[in-house]
C-alpha positions as CSV (number, residue, x, y, z in Angstrom):
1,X,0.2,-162.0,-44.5
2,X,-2.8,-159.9,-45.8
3,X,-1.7,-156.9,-47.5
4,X,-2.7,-153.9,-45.9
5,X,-6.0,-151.9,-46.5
6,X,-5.7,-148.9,-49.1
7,X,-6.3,-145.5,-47.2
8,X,-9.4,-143.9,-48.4
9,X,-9.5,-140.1,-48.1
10,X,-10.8,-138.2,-45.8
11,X,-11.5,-134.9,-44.7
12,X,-11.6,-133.4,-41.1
13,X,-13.0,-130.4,-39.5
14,X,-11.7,-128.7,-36.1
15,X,-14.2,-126.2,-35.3
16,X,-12.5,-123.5,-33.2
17,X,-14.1,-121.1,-31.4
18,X,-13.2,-117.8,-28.7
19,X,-13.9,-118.4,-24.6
20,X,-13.9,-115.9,-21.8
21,X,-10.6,-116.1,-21.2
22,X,-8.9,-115.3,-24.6
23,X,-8.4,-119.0,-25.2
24,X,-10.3,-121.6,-27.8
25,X,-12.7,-124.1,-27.6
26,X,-12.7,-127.2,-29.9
27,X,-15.6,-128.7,-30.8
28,X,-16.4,-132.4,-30.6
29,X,-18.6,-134.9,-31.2
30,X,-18.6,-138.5,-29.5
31,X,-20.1,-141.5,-32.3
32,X,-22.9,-143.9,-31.3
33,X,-22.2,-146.8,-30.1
34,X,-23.7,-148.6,-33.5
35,X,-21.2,-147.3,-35.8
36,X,-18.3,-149.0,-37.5
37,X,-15.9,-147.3,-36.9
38,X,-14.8,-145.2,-34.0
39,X,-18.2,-146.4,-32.7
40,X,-18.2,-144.5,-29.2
41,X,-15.3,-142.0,-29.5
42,X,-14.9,-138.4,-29.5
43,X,-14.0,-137.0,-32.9
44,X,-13.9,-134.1,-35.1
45,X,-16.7,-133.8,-37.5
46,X,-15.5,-135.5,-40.9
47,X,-16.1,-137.9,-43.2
48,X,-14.6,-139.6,-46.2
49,X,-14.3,-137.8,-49.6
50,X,-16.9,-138.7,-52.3
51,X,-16.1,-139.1,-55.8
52,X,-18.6,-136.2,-56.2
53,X,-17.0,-134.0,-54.4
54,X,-14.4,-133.6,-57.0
55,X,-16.5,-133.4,-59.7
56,X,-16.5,-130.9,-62.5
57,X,-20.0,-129.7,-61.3
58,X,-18.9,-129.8,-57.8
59,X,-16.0,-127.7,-58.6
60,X,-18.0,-125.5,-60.5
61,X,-19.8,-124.2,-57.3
62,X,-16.7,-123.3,-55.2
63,X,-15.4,-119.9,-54.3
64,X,-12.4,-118.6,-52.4
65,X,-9.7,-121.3,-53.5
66,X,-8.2,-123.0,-57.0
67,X,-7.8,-126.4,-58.2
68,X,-3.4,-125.5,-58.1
69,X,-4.0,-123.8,-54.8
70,X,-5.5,-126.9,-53.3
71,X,-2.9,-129.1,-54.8
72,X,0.2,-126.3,-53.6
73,X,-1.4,-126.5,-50.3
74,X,-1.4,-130.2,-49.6
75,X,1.7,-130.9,-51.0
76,X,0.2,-133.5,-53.0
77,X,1.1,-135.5,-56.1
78,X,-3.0,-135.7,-57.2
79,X,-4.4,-134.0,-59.8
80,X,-5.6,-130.5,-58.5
81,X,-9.0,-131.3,-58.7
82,X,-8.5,-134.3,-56.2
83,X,-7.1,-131.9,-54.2
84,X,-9.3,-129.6,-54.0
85,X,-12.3,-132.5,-53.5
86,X,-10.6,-132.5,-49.8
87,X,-11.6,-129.2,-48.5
88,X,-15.4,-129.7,-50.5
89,X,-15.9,-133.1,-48.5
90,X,-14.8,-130.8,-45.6
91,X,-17.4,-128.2,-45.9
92,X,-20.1,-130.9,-47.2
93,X,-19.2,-133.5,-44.2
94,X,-19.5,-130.3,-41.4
95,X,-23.1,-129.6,-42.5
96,X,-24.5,-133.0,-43.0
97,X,-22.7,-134.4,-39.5
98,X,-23.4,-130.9,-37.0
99,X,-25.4,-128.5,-39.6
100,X,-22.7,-126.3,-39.9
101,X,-22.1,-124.4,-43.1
102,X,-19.6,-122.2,-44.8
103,X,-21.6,-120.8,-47.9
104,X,-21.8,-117.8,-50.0
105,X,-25.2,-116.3,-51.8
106,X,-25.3,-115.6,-55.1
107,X,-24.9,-112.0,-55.6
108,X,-28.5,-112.1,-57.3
109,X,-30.1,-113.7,-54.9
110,X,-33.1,-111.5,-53.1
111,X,-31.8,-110.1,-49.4
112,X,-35.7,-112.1,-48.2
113,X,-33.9,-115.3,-49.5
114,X,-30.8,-114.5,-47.9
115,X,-32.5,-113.7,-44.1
116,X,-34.4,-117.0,-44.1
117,X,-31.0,-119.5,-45.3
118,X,-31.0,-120.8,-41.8
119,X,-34.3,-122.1,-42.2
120,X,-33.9,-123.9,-45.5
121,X,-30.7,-125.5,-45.2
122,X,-32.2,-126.7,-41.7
123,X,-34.8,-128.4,-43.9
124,X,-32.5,-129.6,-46.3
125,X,-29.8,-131.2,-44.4
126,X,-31.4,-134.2,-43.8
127,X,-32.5,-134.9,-47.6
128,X,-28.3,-134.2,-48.0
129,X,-27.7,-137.0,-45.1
130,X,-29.7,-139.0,-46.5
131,X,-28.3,-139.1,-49.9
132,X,-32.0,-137.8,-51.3
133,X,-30.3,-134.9,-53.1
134,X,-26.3,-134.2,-54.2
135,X,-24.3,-131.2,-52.1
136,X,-24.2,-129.7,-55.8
137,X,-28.0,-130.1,-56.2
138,X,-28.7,-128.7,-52.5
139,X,-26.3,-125.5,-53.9
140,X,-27.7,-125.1,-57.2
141,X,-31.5,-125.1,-56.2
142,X,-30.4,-122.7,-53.4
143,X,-28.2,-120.2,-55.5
144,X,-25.0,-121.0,-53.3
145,X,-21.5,-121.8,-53.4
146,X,-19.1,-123.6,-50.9
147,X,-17.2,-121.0,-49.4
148,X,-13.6,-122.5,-48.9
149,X,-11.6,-120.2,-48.2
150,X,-12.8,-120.9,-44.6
151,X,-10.9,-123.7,-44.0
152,X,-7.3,-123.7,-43.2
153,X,-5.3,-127.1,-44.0
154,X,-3.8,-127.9,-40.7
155,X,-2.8,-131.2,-40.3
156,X,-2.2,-134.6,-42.3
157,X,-2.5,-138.7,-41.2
158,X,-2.8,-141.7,-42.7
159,X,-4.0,-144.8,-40.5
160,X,-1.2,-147.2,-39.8
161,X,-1.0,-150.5,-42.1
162,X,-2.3,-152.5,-38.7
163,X,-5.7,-151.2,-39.1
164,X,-8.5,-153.0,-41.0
165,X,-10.0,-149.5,-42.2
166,X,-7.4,-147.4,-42.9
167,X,-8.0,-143.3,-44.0
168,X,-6.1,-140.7,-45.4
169,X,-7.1,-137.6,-43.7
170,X,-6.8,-133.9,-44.2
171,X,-7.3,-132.0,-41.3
172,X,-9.0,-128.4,-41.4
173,X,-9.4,-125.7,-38.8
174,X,-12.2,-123.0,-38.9
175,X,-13.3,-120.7,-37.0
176,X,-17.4,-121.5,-35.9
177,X,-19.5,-118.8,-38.1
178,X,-21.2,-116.2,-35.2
179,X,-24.8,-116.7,-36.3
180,X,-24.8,-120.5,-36.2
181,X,-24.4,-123.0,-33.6
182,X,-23.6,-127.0,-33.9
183,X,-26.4,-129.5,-33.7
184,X,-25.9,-130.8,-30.0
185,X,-26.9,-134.7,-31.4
186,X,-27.4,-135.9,-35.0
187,X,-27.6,-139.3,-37.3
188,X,-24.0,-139.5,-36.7
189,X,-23.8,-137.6,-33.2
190,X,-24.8,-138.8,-29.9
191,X,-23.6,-135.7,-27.7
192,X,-21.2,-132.9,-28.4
193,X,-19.6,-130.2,-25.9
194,X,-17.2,-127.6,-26.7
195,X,-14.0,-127.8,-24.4
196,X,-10.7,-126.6,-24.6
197,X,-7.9,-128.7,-25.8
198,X,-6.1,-128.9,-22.4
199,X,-9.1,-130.2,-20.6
200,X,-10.1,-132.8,-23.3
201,X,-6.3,-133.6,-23.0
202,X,-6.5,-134.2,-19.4
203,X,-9.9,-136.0,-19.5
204,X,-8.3,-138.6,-22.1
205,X,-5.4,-139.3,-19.8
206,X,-7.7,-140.2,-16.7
207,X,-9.6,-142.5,-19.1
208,X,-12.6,-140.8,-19.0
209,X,-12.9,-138.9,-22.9
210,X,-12.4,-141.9,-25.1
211,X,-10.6,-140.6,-28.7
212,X,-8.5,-142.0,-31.5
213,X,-4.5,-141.2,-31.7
214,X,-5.0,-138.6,-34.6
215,X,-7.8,-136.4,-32.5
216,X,-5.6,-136.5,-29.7
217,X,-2.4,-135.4,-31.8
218,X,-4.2,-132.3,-33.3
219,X,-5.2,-131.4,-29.9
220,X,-1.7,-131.3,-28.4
221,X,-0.8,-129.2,-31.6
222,X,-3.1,-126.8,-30.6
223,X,-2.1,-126.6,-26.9
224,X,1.0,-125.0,-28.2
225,X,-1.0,-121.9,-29.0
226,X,-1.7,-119.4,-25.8
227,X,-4.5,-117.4,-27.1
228,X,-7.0,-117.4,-29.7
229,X,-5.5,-114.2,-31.0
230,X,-2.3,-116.2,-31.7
231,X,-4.3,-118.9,-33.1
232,X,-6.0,-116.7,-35.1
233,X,-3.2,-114.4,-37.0
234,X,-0.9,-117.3,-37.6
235,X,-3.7,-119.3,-39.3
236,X,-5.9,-116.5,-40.6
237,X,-9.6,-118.5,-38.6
238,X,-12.0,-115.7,-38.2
């Protein structure tokens, strides 16, 4: 018997955001058909965590959590560093997947470079996807640093043995920033909606919103919160 595949890590991002009715939508993303894995499903946006993510430079250009926080936080027995790779690959997976991005400006940076950062990182996101330039080049040239104290660690799987790709993944929630919006289709992305987690829920038990057993975990998690305002002060998303 072939021994099973090692998990690789992994980080995940469940984008939350307020309806009408003092509920949450989740966003999510359905894969093209082409892909390798998950090819067609619904997921969160994620992706696996690059050696570069928890690189001293990387590191370098965080804000708003610590190497021992990090490693407190997911209980793990990795060096903090490691840990704290997780939430990085987090942020940098959300922008290059639906252009989504949790960033502070330097403090020195000119209010006109400020008011047009939608624009450039736009521009730049592709160069990102396409490995043209590093998330801690993209940063530096732009005078910015990956705001992590955005995400909330939420959830935790590991792909059983069975599977041929296996992946260790950290789940995040966040709250969806009010000036931005999620790209509707991407490289990775062929359509998107934002939906409640009962709905998606019920459309996955008619057979009819196609995800994998962790998605589908998270969202029953999060059907045991009523409101967004509950969802919100226990988990501190804003």
């Amino acid at each position: 018997m072939a021994e099973p595949a090692i998990p690789q890590p992994a980080s995940t991002v469940v984008l939350l955001r307020p309806n009408e009715k003092n509920g949450f939508d989740v966003y999510l993303n359905r894969r093209p058909a082409h892909l390798d894995t998950y090819a067609g499903v619904f997921v969160f946006p994620g992706g696996r965590v690059e050696e570069s993510d928890c690189s001293a430079a990387m590191l370098a250009l965080t804000r708003g959590l610590t190497a021992s926080e990090a490693q407190q936080k997911l209980g793990a027995a990795s060096p903090g560093q490691i840990c704290l790779g997780y939430w990085v690959a987090a942020v940098r997976e959300l922008f290059e997947e639906v252009g989504i991005y949790f960033l502070l400006s330097d403090p020195e940076t000119s209010n006109s470079a400020s008011n047009n950062i939608h624009q450039r990182m736009a521009e730049r996101r592709p160069l990102l996807q396409n490995g043209k330039i590093s998330f801690a080049e993209l940063l530096t040239a732009e005078r910015l640093y990956c705001d992590l104290s955005r995400l909330t660690y939420f959830f935790h799987r590991v792909t059983p043995e069975h599977y041929r790709v296996r992946f260790d993944t950290r789940f995040y929630i966040a709250a969806l920033p009010p000036d931005q919006s999620p790209l509707a289709v991407s490289e990775e992305v062929s359509e998107s909606l934002w939906i409640s987690p009962q709905l998606a829920l019920e459309r996955f038990a008619q057979n009819d919103f196609p995800m994998m057993p962790p998605t589908v975990m998270v969202l029953r998690t999060l059907t045991k919160y009523r409101s967004w305002t509950e969802l919100r002060d226990l988990f501190g998303v804003c």
